[in-house]
C-alpha positions in Angstrom: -36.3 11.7 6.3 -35.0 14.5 3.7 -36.4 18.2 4.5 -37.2 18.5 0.8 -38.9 14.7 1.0 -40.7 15.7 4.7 -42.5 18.9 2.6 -43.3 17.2 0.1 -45.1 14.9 2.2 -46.9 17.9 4.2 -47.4 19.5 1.6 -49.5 16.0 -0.1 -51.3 14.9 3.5 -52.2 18.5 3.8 -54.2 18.2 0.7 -55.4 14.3 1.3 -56.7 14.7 4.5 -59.7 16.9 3.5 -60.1 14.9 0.2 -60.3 12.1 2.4 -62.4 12.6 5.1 -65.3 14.3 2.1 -64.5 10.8 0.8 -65.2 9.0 3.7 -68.4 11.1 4.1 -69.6 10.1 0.8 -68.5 6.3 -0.3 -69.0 4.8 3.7 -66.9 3.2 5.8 -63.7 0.3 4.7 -63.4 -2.5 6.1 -61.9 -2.2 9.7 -58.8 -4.5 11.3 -59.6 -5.3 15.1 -63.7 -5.1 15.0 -65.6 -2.2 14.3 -64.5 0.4 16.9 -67.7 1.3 17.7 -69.3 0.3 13.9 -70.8 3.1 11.7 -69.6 5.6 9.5 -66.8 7.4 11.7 -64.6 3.9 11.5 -63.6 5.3 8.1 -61.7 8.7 9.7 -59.5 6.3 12.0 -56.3 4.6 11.3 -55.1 2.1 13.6 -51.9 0.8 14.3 -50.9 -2.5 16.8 -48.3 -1.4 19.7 -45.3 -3.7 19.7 -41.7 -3.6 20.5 -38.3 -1.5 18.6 -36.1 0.6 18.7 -36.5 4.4 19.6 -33.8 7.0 18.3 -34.1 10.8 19.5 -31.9 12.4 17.0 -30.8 15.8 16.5 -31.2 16.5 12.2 -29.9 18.9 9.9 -28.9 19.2 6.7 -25.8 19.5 3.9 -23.7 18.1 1.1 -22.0 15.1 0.9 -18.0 16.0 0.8 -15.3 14.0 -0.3 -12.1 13.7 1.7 -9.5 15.3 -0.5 -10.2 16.2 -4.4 -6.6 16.3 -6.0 -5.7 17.8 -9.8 -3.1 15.5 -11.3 -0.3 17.1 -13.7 3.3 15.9 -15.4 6.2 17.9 -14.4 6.9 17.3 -18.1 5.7 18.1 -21.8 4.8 15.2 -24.3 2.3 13.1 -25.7 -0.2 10.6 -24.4 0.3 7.1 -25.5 -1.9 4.9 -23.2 -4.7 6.0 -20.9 -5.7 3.1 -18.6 -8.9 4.7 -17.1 -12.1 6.1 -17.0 -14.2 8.5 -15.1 -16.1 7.2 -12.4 -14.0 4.4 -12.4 -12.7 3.3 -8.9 -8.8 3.0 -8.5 -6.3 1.9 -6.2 -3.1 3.9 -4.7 -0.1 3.2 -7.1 -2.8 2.3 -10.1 -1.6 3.2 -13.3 -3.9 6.1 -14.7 -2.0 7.3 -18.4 1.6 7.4 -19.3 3.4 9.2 -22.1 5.1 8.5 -24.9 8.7 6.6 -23.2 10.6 4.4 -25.5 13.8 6.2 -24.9 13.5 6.3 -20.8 11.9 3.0 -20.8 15.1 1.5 -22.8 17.6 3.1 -20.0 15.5 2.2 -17.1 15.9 -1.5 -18.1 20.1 -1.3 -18.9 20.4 0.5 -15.7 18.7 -2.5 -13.8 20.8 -4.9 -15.9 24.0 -3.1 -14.4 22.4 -3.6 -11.0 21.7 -7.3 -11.1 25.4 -7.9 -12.9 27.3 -5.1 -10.1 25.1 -6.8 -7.8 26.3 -10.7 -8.8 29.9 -9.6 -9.3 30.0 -8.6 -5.4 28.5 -11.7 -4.6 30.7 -13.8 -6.5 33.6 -12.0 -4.9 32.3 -12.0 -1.2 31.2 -15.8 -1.2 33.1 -18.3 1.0 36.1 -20.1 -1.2 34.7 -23.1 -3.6 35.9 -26.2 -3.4 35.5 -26.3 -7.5 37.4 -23.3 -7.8 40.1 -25.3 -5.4 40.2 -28.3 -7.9 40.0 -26.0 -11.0 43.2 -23.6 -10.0 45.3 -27.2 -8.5 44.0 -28.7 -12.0 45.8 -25.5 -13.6 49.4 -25.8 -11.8 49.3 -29.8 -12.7 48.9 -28.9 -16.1 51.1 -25.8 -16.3 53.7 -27.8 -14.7 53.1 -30.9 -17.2 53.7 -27.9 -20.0 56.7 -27.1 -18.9 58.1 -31.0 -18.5 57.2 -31.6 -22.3 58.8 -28.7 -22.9 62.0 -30.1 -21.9 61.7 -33.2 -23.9 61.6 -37.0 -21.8 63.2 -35.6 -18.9 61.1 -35.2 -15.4 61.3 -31.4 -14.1 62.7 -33.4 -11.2 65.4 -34.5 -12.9 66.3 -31.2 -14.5 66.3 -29.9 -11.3 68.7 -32.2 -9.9 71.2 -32.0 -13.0 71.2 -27.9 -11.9 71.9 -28.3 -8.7 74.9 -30.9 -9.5 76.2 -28.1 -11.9 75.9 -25.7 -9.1 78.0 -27.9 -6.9 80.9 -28.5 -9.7 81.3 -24.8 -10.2 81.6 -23.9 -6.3 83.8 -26.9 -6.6 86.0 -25.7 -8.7 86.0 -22.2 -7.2 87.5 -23.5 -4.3 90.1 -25.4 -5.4 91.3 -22.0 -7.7 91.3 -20.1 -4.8 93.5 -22.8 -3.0 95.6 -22.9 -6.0 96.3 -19.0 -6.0 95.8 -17.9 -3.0 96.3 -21.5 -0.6 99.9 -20.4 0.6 103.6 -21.7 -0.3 104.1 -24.8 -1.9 107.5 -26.6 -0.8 107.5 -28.6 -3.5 107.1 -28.7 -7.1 105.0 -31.9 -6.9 102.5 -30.6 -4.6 102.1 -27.0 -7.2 101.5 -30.2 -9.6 99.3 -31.7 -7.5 97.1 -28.1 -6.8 97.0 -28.0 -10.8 95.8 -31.3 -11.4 93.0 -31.0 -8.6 91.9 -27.4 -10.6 92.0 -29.3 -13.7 90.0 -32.2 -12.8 87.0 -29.8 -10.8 87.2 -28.1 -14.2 86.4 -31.4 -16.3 83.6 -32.2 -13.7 82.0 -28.9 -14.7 81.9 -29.6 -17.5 80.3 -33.3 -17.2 77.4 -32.3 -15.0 76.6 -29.1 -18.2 76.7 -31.4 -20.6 74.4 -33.8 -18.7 72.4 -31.0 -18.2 72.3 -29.9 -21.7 71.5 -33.5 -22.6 68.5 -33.1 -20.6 67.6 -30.2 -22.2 66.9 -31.1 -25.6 63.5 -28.9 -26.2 62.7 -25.7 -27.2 64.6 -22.8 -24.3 62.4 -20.1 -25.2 59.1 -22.7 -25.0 60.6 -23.9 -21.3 60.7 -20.4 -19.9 57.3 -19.3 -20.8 56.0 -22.9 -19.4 58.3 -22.4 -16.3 56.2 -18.7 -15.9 52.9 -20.6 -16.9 53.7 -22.7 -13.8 54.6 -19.4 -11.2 51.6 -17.8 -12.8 49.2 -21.4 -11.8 50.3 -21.0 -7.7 49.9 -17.4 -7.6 45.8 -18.3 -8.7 45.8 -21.0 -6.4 47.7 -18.8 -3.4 44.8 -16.4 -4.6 41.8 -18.4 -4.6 42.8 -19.9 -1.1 43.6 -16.6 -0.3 40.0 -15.0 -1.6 39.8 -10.9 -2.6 41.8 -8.5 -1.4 39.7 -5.4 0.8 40.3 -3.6 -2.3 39.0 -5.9 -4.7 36.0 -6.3 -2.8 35.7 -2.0 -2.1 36.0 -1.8 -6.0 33.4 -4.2 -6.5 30.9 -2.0 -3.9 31.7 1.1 -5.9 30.5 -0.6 -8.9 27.5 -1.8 -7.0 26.6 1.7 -5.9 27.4 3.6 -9.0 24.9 1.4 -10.8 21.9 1.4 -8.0 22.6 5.4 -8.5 22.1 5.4 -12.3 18.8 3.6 -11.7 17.8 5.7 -9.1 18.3 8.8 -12.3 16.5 6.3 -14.6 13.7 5.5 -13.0 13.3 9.3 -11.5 12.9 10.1 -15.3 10.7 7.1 -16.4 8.5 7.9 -13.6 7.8 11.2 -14.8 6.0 9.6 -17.5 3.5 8.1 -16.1 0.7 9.1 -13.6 -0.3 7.3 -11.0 -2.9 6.9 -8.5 -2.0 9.1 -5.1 -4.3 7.4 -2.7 -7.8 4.8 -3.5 -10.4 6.8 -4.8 -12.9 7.4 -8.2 -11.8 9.7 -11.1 -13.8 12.2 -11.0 -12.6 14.1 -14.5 -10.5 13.0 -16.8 -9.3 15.4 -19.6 -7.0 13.7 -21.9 -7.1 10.8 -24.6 -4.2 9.0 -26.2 -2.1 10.9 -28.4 -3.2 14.6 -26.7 -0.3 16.9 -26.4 0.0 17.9 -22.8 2.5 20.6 -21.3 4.0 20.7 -17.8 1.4 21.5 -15.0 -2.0 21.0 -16.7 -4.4 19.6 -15.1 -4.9 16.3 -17.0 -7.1 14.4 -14.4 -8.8 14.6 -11.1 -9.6 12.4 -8.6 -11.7 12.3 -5.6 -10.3 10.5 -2.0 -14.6 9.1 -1.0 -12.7 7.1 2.2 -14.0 8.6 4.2 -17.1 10.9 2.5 -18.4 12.9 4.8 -21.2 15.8 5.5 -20.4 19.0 7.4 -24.0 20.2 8.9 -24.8 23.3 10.8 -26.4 22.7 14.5 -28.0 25.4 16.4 -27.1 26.7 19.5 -30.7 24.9 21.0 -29.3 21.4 20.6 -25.6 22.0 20.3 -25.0 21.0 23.8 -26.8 17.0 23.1 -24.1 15.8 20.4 -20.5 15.3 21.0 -17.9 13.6 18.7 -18.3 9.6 18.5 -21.9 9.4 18.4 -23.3 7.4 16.0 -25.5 8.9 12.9 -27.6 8.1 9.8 -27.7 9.6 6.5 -30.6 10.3 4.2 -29.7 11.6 0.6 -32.3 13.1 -1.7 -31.3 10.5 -4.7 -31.4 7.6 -3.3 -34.6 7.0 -1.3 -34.6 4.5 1.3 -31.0 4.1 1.5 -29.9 4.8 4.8 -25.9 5.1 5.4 -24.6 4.7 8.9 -22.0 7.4 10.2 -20.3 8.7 12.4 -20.3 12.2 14.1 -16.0 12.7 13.7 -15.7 16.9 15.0 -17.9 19.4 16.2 -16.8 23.3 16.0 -15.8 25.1 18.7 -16.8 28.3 17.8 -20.2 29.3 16.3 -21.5 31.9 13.6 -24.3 33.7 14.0 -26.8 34.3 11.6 -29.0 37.2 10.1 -31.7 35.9 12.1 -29.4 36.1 15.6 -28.9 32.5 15.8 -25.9 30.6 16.3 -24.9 27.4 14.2 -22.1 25.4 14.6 -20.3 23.4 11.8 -20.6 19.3 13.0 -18.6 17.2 10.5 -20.4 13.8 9.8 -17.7 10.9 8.4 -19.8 7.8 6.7 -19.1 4.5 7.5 -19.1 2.1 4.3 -18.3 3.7 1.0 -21.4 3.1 -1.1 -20.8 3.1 -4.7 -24.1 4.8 -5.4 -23.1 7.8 -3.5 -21.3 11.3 -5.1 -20.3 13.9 -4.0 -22.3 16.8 -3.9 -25.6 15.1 -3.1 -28.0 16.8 -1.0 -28.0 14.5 2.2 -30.1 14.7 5.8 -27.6 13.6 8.6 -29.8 12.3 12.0 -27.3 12.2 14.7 -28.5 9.8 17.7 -28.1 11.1 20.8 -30.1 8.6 22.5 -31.9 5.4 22.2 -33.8 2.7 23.7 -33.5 -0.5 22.4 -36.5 -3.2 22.0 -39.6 -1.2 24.1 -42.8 -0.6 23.8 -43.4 1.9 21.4 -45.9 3.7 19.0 -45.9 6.3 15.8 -46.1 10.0 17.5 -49.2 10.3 14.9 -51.6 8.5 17.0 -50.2 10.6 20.4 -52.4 13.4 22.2 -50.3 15.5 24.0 -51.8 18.4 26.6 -49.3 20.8 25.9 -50.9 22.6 29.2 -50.4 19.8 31.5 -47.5 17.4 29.1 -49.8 14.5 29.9 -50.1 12.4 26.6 -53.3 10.4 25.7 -54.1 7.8 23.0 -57.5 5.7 22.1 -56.8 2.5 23.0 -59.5 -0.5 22.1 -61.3 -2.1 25.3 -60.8 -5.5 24.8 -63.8 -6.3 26.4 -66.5 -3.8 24.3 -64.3 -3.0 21.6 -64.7 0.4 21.8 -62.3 2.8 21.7 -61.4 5.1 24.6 -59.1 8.0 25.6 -56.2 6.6 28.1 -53.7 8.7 29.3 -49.7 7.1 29.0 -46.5 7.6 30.0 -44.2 8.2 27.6 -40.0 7.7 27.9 -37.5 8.5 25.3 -39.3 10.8 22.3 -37.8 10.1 18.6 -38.5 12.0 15.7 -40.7 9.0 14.3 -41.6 7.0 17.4 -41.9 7.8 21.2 -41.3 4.7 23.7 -44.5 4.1 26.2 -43.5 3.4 29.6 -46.7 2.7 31.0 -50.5 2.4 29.9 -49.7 0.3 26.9 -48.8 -3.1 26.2 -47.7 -5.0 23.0 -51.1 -6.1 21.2 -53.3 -3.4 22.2 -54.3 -1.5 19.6 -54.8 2.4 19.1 -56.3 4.6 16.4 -55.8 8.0 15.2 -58.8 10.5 14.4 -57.8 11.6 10.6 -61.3 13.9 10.8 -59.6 16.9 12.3 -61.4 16.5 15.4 -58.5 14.7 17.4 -56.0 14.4 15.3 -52.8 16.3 15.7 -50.6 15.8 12.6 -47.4 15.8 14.6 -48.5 14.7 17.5 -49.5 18.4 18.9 
């Protein structure tokens, strides 16, 4: 329970009590659970309660804020306008959330050529690197036949084959009739005029053959010269694509194309540096805690244009005196009370406990115990005033009762309650043996069982507010 709640509470049964019992006094007795407890006026200064089983916590409590994780400022690095802000405060975001960006047309317009270049650099080198198609095959073989077609028209009816044979025949007669000059000048001494005639008739007919085959050649060639050259190049040109795209790229070709690949992964890398710079994003999941902007505000570089707060995990930082210092280390499980939201209780965790203490006006020494919560809990902020209960033991499904309706002899530390005799139904003293003490309940290891049932003396006689 909350400090400020528990003297509030104090402060109200301090007041009811005597009200009460004058009441009491006056108006007679209510009507009683469990029989009359012995009848008469008194039953109206008793409260009574029926012992059965739960839980029992002993818990070391203190007090402080409730503290968020990591509050962060956000700021451009750059001056400009607001042009969208996608928020508001309170609201709960996630890391990478887009909170506002600034006016971008210009950046946003080069961030999307500079991916274009990617994707085309990028399908370029893939194109280039891929294993040989067997289209590209038929398309280049498809090129040659029709380059060398081409060049067939261009020398009218006759087959490239043919023209090539009517060369090579006029490429025969001229070594032909080389040879038989050289045997006529150079062959040696004749002994006779007829066999000088007969050297000169043998120049004179490889001479006329020569000129057989050319003509035949030239009849063959009746197009266009100057078309037949440029189709006999078309046709080199057709193999050397096919020789290349059996071949595939060169190292170089395919370097080149990597360059162009990195140049352009570069350029984006500049463009979306500069894109990102107008827009803010969230750093980690959290709330906004302040925002101080609205579209079309003119912001300048390093002002603080929102804030948020990091609430995984919130957490409490308490301050435990030397006394009970030594019960709690890190990992124990806790509960937290805050002020604002009444009977909301948020499980924790006790994550650190200082190592070193500071000492107070008073001469006591309190050490800082950080408390992490669990679940975030949307009804939570932070700064609430909060009660953290740390568990340092428990006993799970006993006997217990309220420490209200406990006597304890602080003389002897023997604790009494009035218990009902089921047999009169009078109430008498019995002394019990308590186990684990909680701050609200105390476990009974003997003298009790579950269904008896006990009363508390609210006349002053008896009863001990706290159990004294």
């Amino acid at each position: 329970m909350p400090i400020r709640r528990s003297l509030i509470i104090f402060t109200i049964l301090a007041l009811a009590l005597p009200i009460a019992f004058f009441a009491a006094q006056a108006y007679g007795p209510p009507p009683q659970r469990g029989g009359d407890g012995g009848g008469g006026r008194a039953q109206s200064n008793f409260s009574f309660v029926v012992v059965e089983t739960g839980d029992v916590e002993a818990v070391v409590s203190a007090v402080g804020e409730i503290e968020a994780d990591e509050t962060v400022d956000l700021s451009y690095t750059t001056a400009g306008r607001i042009a969208q802000v996608f928020v508001k405060e309170t609201d709960y975001i996630l890391e990478g959330d887009l909170l506002m960006r600034l006016e971008n047309d210009t950046a946003r317009i080069a961030y999307d050529e500079a991916v274009l270049s990617v994707e085309l650099a990028e399908l370029d080198l893939a194109d280039l690197t891929a294993p040989v198609d067997a289209d590209d095959i038929r398309i280049a073989e498809a090129n040659v036949a029709a380059a060398e077609g081409n060049l067939r028209g261009s020398y009218g009816t006759a087959s490239l084959a043919e023209i090539q044979a009517a060369e090579l025949r006029v490429q025969q007669a001229e070594d032909r009739l080389q040879t038989t000059i050289d045997r006529r000048i150079i062959g040696g001494q004749f002994d006779s005029d007829e066999e000088v005639s007969l050297a000169d008739a043998q120049v004179g007919e490889a001479s006329f053959n020569l000129e057989i085959q050319q003509l035949q050649l030239e009849d063959l060639r009746t197009g266009d010269f100057a078309a037949a050259n440029a189709a006999a190049l078309g046709v080199e040109r057709a193999k050397a694509e096919l020789e290349q795209v059996l071949a595939g790229p060169s190292e170089l070709e395919v370097e080149q194309a990597e360059v162009r690949v990195e140049q352009a992964l570069a350029r984006l890398e500049s463009a979306e540096t500069t894109l990102n710079k107008t827009e803010i994003r969230a750093p980690f999941d959290g709330f906004v805690s302040l925002l101080n902007v609205e579209p079309g505000t003119l912001i300048a570089p390093g002002e603080a244009v929102a804030q948020m707060v990091d609430v995984e995990p919130l957490s409490v930082t308490v301050e435990v005196d030397e006394i009970d210092i030594g019960l709690i280390e890190p990992g124990m499980r806790a509960n937290i009370e805050v002020d604002a939201l009444p009977d909301v209780l948020l499980p924790a965790r006790l994550a650190s406990v200082a190592l070193v203490g500071t000492q107070t006006s008073g001469g006591i020494v309190n050490y800082d115990a950080e408390i992490e919560l669990n679940d975030v809990n949307p009804l939570v902020r932070v700064g609430m005033t909060a009660e953290a209960n740390i568990i340092v033991d428990e006993a799970l499904n006993v006997v217990r009762i309220p420490n209200a309706y406990i006597r304890l002899d602080r003389r002897t530390n023997q604790a009494f309650v009035q218990v009902q005799n089921t047999t009169t139904n009078e109430f008498e003293e019995r002394e019990i043996t308590l186990g684990l003490r909680g701050e609200a309940f105390s476990q009974v290891a003997g003298g009790l069982t579950t269904g008896d049932i006990i009363r508390a003396d609210l006349s002053g006689n008896q009863f001990e507010l706290f159990g004294g």
